[in-house]
C-alpha positions as CSV (number, residue, x, y, z in Angstrom):
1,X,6.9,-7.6,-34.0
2,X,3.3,-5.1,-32.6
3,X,4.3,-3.5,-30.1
4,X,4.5,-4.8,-26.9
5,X,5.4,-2.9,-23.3
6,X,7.0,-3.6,-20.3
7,X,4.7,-1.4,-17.5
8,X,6.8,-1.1,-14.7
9,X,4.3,-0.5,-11.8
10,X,5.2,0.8,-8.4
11,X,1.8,0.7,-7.2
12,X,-0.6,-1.4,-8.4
13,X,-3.8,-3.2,-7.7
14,X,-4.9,-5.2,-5.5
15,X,-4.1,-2.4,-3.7
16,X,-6.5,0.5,-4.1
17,X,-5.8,4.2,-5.2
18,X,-5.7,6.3,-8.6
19,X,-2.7,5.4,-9.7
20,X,-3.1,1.5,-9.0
21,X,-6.9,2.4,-11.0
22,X,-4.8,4.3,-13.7
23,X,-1.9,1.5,-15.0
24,X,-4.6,-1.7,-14.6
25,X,-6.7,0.4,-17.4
26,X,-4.0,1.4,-18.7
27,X,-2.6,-2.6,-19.1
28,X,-5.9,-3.7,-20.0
29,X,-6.4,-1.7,-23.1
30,X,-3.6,-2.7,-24.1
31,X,-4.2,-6.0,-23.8
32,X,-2.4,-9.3,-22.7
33,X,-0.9,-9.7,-26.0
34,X,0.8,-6.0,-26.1
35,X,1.4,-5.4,-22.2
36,X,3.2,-7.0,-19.1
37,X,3.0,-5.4,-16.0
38,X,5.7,-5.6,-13.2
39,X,4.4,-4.8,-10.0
40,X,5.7,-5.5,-6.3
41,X,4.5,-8.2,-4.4
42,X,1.2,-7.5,-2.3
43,X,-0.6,-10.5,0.1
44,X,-3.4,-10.9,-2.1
45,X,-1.7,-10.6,-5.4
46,X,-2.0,-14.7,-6.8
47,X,-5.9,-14.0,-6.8
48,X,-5.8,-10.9,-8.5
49,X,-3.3,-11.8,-10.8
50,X,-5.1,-15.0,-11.7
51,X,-8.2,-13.1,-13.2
52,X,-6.0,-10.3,-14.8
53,X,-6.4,-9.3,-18.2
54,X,-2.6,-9.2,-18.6
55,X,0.8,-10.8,-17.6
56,X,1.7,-9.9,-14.3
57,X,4.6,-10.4,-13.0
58,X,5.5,-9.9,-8.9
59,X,8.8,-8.0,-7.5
60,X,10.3,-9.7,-5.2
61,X,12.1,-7.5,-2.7
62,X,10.7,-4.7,-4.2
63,X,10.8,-2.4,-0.6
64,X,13.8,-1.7,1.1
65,X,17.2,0.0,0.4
66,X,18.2,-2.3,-2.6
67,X,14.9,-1.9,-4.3
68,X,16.3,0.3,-7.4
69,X,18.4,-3.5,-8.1
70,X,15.1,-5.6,-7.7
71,X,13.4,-4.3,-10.3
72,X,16.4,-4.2,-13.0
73,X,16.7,-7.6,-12.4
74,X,13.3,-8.6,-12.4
75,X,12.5,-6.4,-15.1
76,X,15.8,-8.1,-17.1
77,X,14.5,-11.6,-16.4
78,X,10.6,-10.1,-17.3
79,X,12.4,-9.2,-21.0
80,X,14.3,-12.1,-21.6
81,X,10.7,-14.3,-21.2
82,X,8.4,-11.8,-23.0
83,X,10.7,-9.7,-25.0
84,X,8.9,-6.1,-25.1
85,X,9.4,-3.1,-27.6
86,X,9.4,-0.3,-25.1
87,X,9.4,0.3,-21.2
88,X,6.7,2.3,-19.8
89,X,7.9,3.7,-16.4
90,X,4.3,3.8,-14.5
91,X,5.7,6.4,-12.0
92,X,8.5,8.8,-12.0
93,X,9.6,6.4,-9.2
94,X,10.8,3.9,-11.1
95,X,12.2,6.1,-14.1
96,X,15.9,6.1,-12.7
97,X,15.3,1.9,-13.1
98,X,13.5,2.4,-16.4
99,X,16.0,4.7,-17.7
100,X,18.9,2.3,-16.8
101,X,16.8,-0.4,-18.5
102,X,16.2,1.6,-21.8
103,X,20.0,2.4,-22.2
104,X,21.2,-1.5,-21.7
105,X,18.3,-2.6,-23.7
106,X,18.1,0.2,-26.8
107,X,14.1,0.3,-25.6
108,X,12.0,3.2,-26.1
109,X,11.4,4.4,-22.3
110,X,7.6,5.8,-22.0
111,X,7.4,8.1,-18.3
112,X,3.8,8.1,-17.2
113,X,3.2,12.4,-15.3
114,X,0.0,12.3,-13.2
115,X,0.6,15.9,-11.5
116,X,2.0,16.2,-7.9
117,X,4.9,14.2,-9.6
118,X,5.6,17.0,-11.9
119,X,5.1,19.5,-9.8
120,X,6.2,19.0,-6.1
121,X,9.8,20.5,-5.9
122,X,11.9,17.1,-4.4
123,X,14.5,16.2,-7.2
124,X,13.5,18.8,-9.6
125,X,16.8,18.7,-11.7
126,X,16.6,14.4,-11.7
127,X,13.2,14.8,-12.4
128,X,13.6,17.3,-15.8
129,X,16.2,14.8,-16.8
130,X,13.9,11.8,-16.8
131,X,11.0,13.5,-18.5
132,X,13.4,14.9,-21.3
133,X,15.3,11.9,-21.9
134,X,12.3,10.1,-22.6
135,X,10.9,8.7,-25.6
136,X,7.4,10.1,-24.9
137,X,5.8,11.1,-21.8
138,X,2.3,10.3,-20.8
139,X,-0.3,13.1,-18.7
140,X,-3.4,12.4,-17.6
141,X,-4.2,15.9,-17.8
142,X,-3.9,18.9,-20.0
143,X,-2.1,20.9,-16.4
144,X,0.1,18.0,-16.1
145,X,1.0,18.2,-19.8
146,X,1.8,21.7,-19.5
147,X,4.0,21.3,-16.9
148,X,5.9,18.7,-18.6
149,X,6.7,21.0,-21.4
150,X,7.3,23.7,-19.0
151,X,10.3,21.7,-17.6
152,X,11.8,21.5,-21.0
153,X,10.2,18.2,-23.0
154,X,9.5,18.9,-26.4
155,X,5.3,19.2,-27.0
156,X,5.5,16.6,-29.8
157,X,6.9,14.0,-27.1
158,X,3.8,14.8,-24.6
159,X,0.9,13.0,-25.2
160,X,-2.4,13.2,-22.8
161,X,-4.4,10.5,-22.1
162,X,-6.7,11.2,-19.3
163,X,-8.6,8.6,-16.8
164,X,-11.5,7.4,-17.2
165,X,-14.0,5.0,-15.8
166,X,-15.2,1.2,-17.3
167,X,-18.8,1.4,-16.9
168,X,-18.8,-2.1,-16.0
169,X,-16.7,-1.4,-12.8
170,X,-19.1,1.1,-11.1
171,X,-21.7,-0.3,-9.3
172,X,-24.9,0.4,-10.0
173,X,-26.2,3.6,-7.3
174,X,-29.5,2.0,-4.9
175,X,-32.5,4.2,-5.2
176,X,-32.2,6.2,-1.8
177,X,-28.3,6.8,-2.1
178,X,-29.0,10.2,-3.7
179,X,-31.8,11.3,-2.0
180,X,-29.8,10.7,1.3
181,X,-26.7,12.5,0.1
182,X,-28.9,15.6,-0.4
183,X,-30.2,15.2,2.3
184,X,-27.4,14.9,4.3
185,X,-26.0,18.0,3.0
């Protein structure tokens, strides 16, 4: 079997913001054959997820104080219909769940480090446990990788793969939008 992933997204689009921008590139490089994403529910989710390039998959009572059993469940049910041959955990959020997926399962666990999640003190002992006990960890930036290995992951397990832009997705600028941002200034 290529390999496929499981990309367990706590934030995700429709809703709007780096990290929502970050795991929908993320998924569609990958492609629909080789990535499902697992995202929580959002009101205008059917119509996005009907022109994704990917699987997506909706978490159903995926707020609240029994979220961490939501998404092991839905991410057991997501494996058992599109069987995957690692977990990517798209925030260190959802690496306790991933984790606890990876042992049941035998899966390769995959922790994605954007930067305050590295660095920001809260759970800084869980935290080093998670990025160390995974397979490979994921920075989308040269500071972020260094931190990583800073809190004990081995360098060969950190691999960087920075954001970028589709060209496609920016709109094109109007011809007085610059001069009107100089002159604004």
């Amino acid at each position: 079997m290529s390999a496929r992933y499981l990309i367990l997204a706590p934030e995700y689009a429709p809703s709007v913001g780096g990290v929502q921008r970050y795991l929908a590139g993320l998924a569609k490089a990958l492609g629909p054959d080789a990535a499902t994403v697992l995202a929580p529910g959002h009101p205008e989710d059917r119509e996005h997820d009907d022109r994704s390039p990917v699987p997506v998959e909706r978490v159903a009572g995926s707020r609240g104080l029994l979220w961490p059993v939501a998404w092991y469940r839905a991410a057991l049910r997501s494996l058992a219909r599109r069987p995957a041959t690692a977990l990517v955990a798209g925030h260190i959020r959802l690496a306790p769940v991933a984790w606890a997926l990876a042992r049941r399962t035998g899966l390769p666990l995959v922790c994605l480090a954007y930067g305050m999640d590295v660095t920001a003190g809260r759970f800084g002992r869980l935290k080093r446990s998670l990025w160390r006990s995974a397979s490979r960890v994921v920075a989308i930036s040269r500071f972020t990788a260094d931190r990583v290995i800073e809190q004990g992951v081995h360098p060969s397990r950190v691999a960087l793969l920075p954001p970028g832009l589709d060209p496609g997705e920016v709109p094109p600028a109007r011809s007085g939008d610059a001069a009107a941002a100089r002159r604004a200034r």
